[in-house]
C-alpha positions as CSV (number, residue, x, y, z in Angstrom):
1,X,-79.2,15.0,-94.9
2,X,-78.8,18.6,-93.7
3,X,-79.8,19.9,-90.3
4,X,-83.1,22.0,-90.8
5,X,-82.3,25.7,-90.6
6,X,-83.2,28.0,-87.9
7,X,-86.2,30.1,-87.8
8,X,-85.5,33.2,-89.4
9,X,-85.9,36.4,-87.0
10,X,-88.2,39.2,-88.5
11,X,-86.6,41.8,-86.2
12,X,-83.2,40.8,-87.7
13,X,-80.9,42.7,-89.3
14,X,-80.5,40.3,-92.3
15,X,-84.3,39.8,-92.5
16,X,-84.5,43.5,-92.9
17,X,-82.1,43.4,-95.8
18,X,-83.5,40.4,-97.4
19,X,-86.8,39.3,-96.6
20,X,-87.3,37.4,-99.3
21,X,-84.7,34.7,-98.9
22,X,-86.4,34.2,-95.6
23,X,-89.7,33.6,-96.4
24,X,-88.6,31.1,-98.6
25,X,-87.1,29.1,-95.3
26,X,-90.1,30.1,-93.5
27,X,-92.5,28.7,-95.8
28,X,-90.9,25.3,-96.8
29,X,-89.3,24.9,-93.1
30,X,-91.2,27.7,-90.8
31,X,-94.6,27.1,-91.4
32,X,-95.6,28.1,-87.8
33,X,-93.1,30.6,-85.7
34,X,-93.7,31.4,-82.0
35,X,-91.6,35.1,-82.3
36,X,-91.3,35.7,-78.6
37,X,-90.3,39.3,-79.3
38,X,-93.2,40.6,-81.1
39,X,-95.2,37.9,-79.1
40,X,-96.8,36.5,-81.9
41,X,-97.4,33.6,-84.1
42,X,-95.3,34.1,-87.8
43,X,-97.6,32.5,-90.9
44,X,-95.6,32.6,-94.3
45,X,-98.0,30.6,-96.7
46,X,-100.5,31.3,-98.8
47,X,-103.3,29.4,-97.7
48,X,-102.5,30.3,-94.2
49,X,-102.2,34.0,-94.5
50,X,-105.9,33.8,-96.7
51,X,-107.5,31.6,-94.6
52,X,-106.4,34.2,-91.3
53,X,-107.8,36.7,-93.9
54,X,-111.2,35.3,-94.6
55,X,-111.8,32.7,-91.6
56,X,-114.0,34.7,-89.2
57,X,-112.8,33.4,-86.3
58,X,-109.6,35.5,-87.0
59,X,-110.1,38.5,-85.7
60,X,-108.8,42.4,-85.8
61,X,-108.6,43.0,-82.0
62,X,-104.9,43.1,-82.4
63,X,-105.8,47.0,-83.5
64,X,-107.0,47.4,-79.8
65,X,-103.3,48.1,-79.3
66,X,-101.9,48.4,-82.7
67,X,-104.2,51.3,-83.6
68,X,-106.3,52.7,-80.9
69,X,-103.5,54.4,-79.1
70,X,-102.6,56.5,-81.5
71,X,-106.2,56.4,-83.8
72,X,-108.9,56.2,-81.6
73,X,-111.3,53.6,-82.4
74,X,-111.2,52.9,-86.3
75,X,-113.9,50.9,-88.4
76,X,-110.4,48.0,-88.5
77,X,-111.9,47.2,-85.2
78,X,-115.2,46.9,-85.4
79,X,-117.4,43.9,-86.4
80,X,-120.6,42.2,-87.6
81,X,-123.4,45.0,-87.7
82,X,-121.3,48.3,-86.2
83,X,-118.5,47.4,-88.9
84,X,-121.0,46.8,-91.7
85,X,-122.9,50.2,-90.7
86,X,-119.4,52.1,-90.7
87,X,-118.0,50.6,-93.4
88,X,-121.4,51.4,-95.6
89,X,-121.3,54.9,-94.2
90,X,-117.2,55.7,-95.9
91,X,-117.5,53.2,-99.0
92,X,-119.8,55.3,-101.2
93,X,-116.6,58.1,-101.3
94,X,-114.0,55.5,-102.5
95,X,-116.0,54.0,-105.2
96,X,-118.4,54.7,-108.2
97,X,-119.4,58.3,-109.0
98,X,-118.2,59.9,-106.1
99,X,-114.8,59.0,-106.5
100,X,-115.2,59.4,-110.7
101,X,-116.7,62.8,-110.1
102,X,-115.3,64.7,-106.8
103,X,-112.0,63.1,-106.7
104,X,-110.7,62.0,-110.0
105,X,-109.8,65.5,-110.6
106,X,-108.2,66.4,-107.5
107,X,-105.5,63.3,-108.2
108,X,-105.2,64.4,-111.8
109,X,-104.0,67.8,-110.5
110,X,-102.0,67.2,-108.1
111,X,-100.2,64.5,-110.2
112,X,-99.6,67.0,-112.8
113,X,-98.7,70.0,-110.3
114,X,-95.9,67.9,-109.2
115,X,-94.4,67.0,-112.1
116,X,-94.3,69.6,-113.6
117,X,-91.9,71.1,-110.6
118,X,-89.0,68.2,-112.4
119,X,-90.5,67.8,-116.1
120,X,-87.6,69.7,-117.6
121,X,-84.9,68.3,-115.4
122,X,-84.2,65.2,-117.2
123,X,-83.4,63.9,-113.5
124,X,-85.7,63.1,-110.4
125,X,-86.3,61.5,-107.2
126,X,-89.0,59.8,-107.8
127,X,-89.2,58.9,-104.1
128,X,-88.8,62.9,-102.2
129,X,-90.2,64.7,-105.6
130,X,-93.2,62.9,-106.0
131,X,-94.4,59.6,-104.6
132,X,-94.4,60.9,-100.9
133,X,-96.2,64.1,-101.8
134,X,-98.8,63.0,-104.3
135,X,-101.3,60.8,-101.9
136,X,-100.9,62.8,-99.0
137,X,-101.6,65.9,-101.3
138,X,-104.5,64.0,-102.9
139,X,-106.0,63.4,-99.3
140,X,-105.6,66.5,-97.8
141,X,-107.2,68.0,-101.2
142,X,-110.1,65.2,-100.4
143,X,-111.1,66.5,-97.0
144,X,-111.0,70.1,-97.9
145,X,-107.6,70.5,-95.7
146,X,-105.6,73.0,-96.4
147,X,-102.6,72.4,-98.7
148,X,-100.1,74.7,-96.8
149,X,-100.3,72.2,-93.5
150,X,-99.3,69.6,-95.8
151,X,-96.0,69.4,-93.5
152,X,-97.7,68.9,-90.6
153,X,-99.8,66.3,-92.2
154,X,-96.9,64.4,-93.8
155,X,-94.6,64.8,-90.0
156,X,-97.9,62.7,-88.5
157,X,-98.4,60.2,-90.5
158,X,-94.4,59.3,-90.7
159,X,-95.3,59.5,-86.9
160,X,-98.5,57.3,-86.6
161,X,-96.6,54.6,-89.2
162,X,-93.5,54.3,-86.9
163,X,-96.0,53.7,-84.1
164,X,-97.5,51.1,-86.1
165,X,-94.4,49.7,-87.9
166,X,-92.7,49.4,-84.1
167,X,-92.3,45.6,-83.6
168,X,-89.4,45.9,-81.5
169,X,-91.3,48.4,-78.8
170,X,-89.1,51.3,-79.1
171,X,-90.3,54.0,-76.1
172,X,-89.4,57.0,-78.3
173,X,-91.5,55.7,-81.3
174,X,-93.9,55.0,-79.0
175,X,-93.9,58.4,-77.8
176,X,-93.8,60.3,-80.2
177,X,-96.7,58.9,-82.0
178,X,-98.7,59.3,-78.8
179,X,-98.3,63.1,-79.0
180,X,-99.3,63.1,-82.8
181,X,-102.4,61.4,-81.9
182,X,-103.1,64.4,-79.7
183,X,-101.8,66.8,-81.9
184,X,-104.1,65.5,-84.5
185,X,-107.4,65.3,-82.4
186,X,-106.1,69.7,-81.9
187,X,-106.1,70.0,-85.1
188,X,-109.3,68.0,-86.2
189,X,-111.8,68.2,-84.0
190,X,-112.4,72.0,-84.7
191,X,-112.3,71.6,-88.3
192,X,-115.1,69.0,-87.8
193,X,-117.3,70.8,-85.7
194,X,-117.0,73.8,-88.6
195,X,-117.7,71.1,-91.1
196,X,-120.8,70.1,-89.5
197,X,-122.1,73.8,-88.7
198,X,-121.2,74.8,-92.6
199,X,-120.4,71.6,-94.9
200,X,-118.8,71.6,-98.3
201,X,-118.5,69.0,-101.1
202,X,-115.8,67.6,-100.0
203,X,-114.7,64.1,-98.1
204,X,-114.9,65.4,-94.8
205,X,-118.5,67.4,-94.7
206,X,-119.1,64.1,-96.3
207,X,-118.5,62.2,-92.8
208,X,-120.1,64.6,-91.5
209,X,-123.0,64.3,-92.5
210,X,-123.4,60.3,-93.6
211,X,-126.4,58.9,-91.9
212,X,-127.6,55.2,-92.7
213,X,-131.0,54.2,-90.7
214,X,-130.5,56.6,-87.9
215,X,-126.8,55.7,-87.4
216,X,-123.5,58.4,-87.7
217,X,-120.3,59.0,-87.1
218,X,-119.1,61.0,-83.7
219,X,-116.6,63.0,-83.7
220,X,-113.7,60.9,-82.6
221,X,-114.5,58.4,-85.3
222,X,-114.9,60.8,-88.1
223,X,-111.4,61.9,-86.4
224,X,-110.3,58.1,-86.1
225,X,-110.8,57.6,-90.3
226,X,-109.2,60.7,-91.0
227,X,-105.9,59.7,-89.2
228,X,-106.6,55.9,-90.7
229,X,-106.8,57.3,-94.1
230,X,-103.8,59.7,-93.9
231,X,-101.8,56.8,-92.8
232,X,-102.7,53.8,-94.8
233,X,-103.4,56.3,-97.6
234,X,-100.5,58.1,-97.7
235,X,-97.7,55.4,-96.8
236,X,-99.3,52.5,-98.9
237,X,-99.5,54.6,-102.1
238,X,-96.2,56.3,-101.8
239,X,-94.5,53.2,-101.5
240,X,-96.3,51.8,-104.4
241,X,-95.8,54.4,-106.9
242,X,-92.1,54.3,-105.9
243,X,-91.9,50.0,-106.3
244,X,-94.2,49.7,-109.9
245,X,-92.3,52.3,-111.0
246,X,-88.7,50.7,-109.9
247,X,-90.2,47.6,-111.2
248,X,-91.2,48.8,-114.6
249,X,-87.7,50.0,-115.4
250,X,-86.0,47.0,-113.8
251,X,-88.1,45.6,-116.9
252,X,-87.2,47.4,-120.3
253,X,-89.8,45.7,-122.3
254,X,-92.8,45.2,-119.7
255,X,-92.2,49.0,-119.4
256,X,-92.1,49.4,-123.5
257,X,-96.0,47.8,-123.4
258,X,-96.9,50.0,-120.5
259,X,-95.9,53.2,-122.6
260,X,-97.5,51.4,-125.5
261,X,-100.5,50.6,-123.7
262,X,-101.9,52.4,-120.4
263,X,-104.6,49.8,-120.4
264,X,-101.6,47.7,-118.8
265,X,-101.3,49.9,-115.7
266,X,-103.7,48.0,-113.3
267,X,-101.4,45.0,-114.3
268,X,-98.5,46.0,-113.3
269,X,-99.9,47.3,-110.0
270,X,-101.2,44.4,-109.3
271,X,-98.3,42.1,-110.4
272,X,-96.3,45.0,-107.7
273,X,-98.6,44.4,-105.1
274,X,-98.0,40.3,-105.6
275,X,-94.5,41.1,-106.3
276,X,-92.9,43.4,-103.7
277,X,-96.3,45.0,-102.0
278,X,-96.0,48.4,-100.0
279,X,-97.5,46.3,-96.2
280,X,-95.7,43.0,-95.8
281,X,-97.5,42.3,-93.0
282,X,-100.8,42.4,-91.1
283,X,-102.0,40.8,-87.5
284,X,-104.9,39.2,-86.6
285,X,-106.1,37.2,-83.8
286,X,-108.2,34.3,-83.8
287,X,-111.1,34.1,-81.2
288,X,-110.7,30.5,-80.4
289,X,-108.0,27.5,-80.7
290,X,-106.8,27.3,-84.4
291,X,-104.8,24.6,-86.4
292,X,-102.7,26.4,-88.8
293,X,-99.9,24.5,-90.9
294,X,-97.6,23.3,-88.3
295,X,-99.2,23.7,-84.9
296,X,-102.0,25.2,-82.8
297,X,-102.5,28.6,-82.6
298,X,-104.4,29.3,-79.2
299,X,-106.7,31.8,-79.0
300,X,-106.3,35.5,-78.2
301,X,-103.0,35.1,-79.4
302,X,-101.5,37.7,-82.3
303,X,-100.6,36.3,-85.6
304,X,-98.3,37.7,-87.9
305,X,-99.4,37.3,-91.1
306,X,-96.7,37.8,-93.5
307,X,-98.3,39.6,-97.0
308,X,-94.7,39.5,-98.7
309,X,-94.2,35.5,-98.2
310,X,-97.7,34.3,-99.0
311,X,-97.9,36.3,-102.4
312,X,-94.4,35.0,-103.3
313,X,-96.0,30.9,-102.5
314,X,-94.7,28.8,-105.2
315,X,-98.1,26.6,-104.4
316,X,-99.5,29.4,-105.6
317,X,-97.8,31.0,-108.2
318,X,-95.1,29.8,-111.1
319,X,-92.2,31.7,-110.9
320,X,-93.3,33.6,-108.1
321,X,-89.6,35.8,-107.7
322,X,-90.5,37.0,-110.8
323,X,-92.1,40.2,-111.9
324,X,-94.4,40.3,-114.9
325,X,-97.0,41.5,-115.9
326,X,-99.2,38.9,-118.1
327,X,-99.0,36.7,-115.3
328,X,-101.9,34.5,-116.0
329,X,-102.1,33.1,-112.3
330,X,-102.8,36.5,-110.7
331,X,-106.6,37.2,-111.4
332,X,-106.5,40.7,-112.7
333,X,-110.4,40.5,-112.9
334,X,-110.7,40.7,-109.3
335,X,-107.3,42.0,-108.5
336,X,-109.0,45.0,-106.7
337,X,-111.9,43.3,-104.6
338,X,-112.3,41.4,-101.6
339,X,-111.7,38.2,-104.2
340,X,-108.6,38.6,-105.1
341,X,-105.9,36.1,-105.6
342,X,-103.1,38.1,-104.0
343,X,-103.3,39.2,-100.4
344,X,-101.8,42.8,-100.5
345,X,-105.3,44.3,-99.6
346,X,-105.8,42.1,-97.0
347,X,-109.2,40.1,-98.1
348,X,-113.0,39.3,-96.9
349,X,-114.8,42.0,-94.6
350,X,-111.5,43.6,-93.7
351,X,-110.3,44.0,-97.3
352,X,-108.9,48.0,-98.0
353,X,-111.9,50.4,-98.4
354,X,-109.4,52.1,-100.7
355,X,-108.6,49.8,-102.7
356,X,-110.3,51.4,-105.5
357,X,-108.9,54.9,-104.9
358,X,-105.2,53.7,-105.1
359,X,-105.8,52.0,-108.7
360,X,-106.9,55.4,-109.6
361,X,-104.4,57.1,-107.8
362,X,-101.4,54.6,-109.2
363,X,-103.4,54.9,-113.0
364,X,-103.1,58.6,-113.2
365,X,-99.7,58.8,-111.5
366,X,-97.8,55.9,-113.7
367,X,-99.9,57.4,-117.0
368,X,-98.7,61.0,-115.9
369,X,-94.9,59.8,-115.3
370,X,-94.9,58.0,-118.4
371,X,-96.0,60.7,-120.0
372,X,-93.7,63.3,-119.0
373,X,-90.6,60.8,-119.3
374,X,-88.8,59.1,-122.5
375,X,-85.5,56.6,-122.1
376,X,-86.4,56.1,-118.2
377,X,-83.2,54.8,-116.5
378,X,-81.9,54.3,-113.2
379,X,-79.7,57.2,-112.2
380,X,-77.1,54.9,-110.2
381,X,-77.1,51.8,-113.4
382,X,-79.2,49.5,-111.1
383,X,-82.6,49.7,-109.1
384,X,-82.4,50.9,-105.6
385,X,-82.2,48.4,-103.0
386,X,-86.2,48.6,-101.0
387,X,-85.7,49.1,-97.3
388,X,-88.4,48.5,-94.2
389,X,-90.0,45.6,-92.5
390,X,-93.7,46.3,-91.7
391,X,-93.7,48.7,-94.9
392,X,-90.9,48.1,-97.4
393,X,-89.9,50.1,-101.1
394,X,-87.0,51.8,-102.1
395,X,-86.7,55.0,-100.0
396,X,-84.7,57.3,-103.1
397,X,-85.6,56.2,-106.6
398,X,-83.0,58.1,-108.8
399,X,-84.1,58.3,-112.0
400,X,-82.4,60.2,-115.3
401,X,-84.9,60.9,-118.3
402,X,-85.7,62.9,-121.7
403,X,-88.4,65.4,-121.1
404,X,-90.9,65.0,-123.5
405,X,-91.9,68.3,-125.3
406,X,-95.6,68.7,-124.3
């Protein structure tokens, strides 16, 4: 019989290049990982990561110090009655006719103002080009920002995710996203106080002015969501546009039936985020004692929950290394609610308010792509290697195509 193997290390070197061949040790012989670096518990499997998810003795304090420092206070944080006021107070923007009405357009153009800066190159980075520009674009479009600071918007939220993404405590990271927060709160909290005096249509007057039985947003919180959004909004998306897109080629005929089809879009985004999701991990912490698979988890303590291993849980899924996507154990129904049967959105109250928003944004930005590009292939013969920890997709996506004459 062979010795058991050692707990992988998820500030390793090797776990950074391969995560994957980790979780799978983690899951079958890690369960449970005290991770005295990050000072947390590690949970690989599915019904552990979920139950964290759902089980409302998990908590989200963790974002006390994950988030506030560089945030403020952010509707993450809050629970029972003040999460369900705030949360009740953003929603209606992500969802339903605001979103079909004020915002569908604004991601159509911009989708189509960037490509058509490479349309007749027959070559692109998908990556630089497009997929880092298009959500950040999109929000800054949203709140009625102006397009020219989009460096400055793009600079912070790089910032805010290092912050967030900084498992090993580096004091420069740390740093440095300390002085964007206040940078930011410079930059916003004039804008909002104009917003308030004089509002618009868009999201921010929005905020501004959302009142539900007596109850609105301050300042500092509308300030809080707007730096929330620019983060999860930007980073998440970017890095999904760039993996469906890797994946899709990686898969000559799944990406035949996309072109075919672009009813099949929400598939394949949903079989990415299952697959190789943009956030391979999220933290919680329960608010009492816990028995998880493998041991007690005391409370108080953080718990990393790792996104990337549950969704790839062979107790879960057949084939789970696999991409595709007619998967028929992934519930496309509810792929994009709080009932979903992968755990990229997180799930239950905490699941992503914009969840909605980024199948529309990944809809129009795979439909546009497609549309613009014939005989898609990987510039370099092969896909590109993904690269992060906390965050992970291919950081250049080198592609060569035939314009399409449009």
């Amino acid at each position: 019989m062979s010795a058991p193997t050692a707990a992988p290390d998820i500030l390793s070197p090797e776990f950074a290049a391969d995560p994957y061949s980790a979780y799978r040790a983690m899951r079958s012989e890690h369960p449970l990982i005290w991770h005295e670096p990050t000072r947390s518990y590690v949970i690989s499997r599915y019904a552990d990561v979920v139950r964290a998810f759902k089980d409302p003795v998990f908590t989200s304090h963790n974002y006390d110090w994950q988030l506030e420092p560089v945030h403020g206070r952010t509707i993450l944080q809050m629970d029972g009655r003040e999460h369900a006021t705030h949360r009740n107070l953003v929603a209606p923007a992500f969802r339903g006719r605001d979103l079909a009405e004020k915002f569908v357009p604004v991601i159509e153009q911009n989708s189509r103002e960037l490509i058509a800066e490479f349309a007749a190159d027959g070559e692109v980075d998908l990556v630089a080009q497009y997929a880092t520009r298009f959500p950040i674009n999109v929000i800054v479009d949203m709140l009625g920002l102006p397009k020219s600071d989009h460096e400055h918007f793009h600079r912070w939220y790089t910032s805010i995710m290092g912050f967030l993404s900084n498992l090993s405590g580096d004091e420069q990271v740390m740093a440095d996203g300390i002085r964007t927060r206040d940078e930011f709160a410079d930059y916003m909290i004039p804008v909002i106080a104009a917003r308030r005096a004089d509002p618009g249509e868009d999201l921010l007057s929005t905020l501004c002015t959302a009142g539900i039985n007596g109850a609105s947003m301050s300042d500092h919180e509308i300030k809080a969501f707007c730096s929330l959004l620019l983060t999860a909004g930007g980073e998440t998306t970017d890095k999904a546009i760039a993996s469906v897109m890797s994946n899709l080629v990686a898969h000559p005929d799944q990406l035949a039936a996309v072109r075919a089809d672009h009813g099949l879009i929400p598939a394949a985004f949903a079989e990415t985020l299952r697959h190789s999701p943009p956030v391979h991990m999220i933290m919680r912490q329960p608010a009492e004692d816990v028995e998880l698979t493998g041991g007690t988890v005391e409370a108080g303590t953080t718990v990393t929950c790792l996104i990337g291993a549950a969704n790839r849980d062979p107790e879960q899924y057949e084939r789970p290394d696999e991409f595709d996507i007619g998967r028929p154990d992934l519930d496309q129904g509810r792929a994009y609610t709080a009932g979903a049967n992968h755990t990229a959105f997180a799930l239950g109250r905490h699941f992503c308010v914009g969840a909605l928003l980024a199948r529309t944004e990944l809809e129009t930005a795979v439909a546009h792509l497609l549309d613009a590009m014939d005989d898609i292939a990987f510039a370099d013969g092969a896909p590109p290697p993904e690269h992060g920890v906390f965050t992970r997709a291919p950081s250049r996506l080198r592609l060569t195509f035939t314009p399409t004459a449009r």
